[in-house]
C-alpha positions in Angstrom: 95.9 84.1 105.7 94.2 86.8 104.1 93.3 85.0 100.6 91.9 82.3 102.5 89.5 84.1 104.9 88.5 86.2 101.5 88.1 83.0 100.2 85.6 81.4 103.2 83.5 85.1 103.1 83.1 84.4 99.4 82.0 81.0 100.0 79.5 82.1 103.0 81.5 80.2 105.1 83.0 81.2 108.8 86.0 82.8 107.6 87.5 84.9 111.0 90.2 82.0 112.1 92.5 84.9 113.1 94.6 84.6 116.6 96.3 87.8 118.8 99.3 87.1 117.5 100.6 90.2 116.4 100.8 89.2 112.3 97.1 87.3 112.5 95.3 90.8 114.1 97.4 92.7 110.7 96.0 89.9 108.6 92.0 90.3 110.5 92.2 94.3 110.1 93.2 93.6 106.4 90.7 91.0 105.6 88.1 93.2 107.2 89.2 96.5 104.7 88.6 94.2 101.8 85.1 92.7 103.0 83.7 96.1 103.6 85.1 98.4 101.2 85.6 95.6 98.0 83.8 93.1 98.0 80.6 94.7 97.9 81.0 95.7 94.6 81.5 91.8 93.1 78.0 91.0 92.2 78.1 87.5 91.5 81.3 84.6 92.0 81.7 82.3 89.4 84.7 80.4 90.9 87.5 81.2 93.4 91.2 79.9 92.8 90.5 78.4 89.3 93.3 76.6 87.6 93.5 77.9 83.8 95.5 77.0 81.2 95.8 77.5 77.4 97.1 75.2 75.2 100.1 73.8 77.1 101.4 77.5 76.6 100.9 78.9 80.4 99.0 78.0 83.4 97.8 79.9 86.3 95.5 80.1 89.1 92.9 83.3 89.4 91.6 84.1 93.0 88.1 85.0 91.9 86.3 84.8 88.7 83.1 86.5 88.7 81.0 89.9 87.9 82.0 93.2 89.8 78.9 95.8 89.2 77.6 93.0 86.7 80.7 93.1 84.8 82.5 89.9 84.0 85.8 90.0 85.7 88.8 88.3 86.7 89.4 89.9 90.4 93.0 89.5 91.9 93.5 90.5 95.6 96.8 91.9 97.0 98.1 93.1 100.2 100.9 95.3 100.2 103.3 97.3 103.0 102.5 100.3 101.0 99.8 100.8 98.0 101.4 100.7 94.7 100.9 103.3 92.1 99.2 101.8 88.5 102.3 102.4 86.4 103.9 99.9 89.2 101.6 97.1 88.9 101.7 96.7 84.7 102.6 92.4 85.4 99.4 92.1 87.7 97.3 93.2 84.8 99.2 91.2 82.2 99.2 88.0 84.6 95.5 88.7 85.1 94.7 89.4 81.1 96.9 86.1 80.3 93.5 84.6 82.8 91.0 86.0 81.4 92.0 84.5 77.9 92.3 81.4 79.6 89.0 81.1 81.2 87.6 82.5 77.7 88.9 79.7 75.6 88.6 77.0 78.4 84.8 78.5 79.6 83.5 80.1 76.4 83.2 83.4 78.1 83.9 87.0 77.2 85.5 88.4 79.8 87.1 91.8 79.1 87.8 93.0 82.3 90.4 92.9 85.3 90.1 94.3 88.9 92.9 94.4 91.5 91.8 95.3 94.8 95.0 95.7 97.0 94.6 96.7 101.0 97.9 97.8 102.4 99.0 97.3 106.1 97.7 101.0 107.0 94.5 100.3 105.8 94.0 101.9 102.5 92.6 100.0 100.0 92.6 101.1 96.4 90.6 99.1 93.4 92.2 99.0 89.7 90.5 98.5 86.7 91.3 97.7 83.1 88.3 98.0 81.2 87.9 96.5 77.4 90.1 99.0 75.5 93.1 98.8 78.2 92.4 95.0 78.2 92.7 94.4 74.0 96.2 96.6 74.3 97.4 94.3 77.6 96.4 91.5 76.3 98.5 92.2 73.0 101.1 93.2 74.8 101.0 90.2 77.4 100.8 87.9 73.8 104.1 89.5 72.2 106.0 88.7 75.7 104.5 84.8 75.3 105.9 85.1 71.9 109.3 86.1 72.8 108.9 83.6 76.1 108.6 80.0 73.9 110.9 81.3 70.6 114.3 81.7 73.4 112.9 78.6 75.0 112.6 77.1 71.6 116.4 78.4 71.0 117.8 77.3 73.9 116.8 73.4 73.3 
């Protein structure tokens, strides 16, 4: 429910379809944490749940690709019951890395940086970023795991 209002704002479109039901008024108050205290820093949206792939090797689907401050991005949203601490959250960044070298090969782009803005159900919202240096040693380390991924596959056939 959330992604897709997120999704309607981003598009300029009517995106409050919430209900009183109980989890549609969680989903609203979460939706509306996000549009005021994230989204104002994504400056421009380039797409919104794009289908990447790379060479037959992995496939995905990023929730926004854009700029954040001017600053070419892939930008992943997440809820959570409780806001996880960075050193819980290494896969997002890898997942989100693994699209950005996607959208670079597929696009031609040179996007070197990731932003996950999470709102949790008390209302706290907390933005992560991996800027270029973080990104190069994710993306490495996202790369050995793709690696290892296709040579047991390869192994086991």
């Amino acid at each position: 429910m959330v992604h897709e209002a997120l999704e309607n704002f981003l598009n300029e479109k009517e995106w409050d379809f919430f209900t009183n039901d109980q989890n549609y008024i969680i989903a609203k108050k979460i939706t509306e944490k996000f549009i005021s205290d994230g989204l104002g820093a994504i400056t421009e949206v380039w797409g919104l749940e794009v289908g990447l792939i790379l060479d037959n090797l992995y496939a995905g689907t990023a929730d926004c690709i854009g700029e954040i401050n001017g600053i070419p991005s892939i930008i992943d949203f997440k809820t959570a019951k409780k806001i996880k601490r960075r050193e819980w959250i290494e896969d997002y960044f890898l997942q989100c890395c693994a699209y950005a070298n996607a959208h670079n090969v597929m696009f031609g782009t040179d996007i070197q940086q990731v932003v996950i803005l999470m709102v949790d159900r008390d209302l706290i919202f907390q933005e992560f970023i991996v800027k270029p240096n973080e990104f190069r040693v994710l993306t490495n380390s996202w790369k050995q795991r793709l690696l290892k991924f296709h040579s047991i596959l390869k192994n086991n056939q």
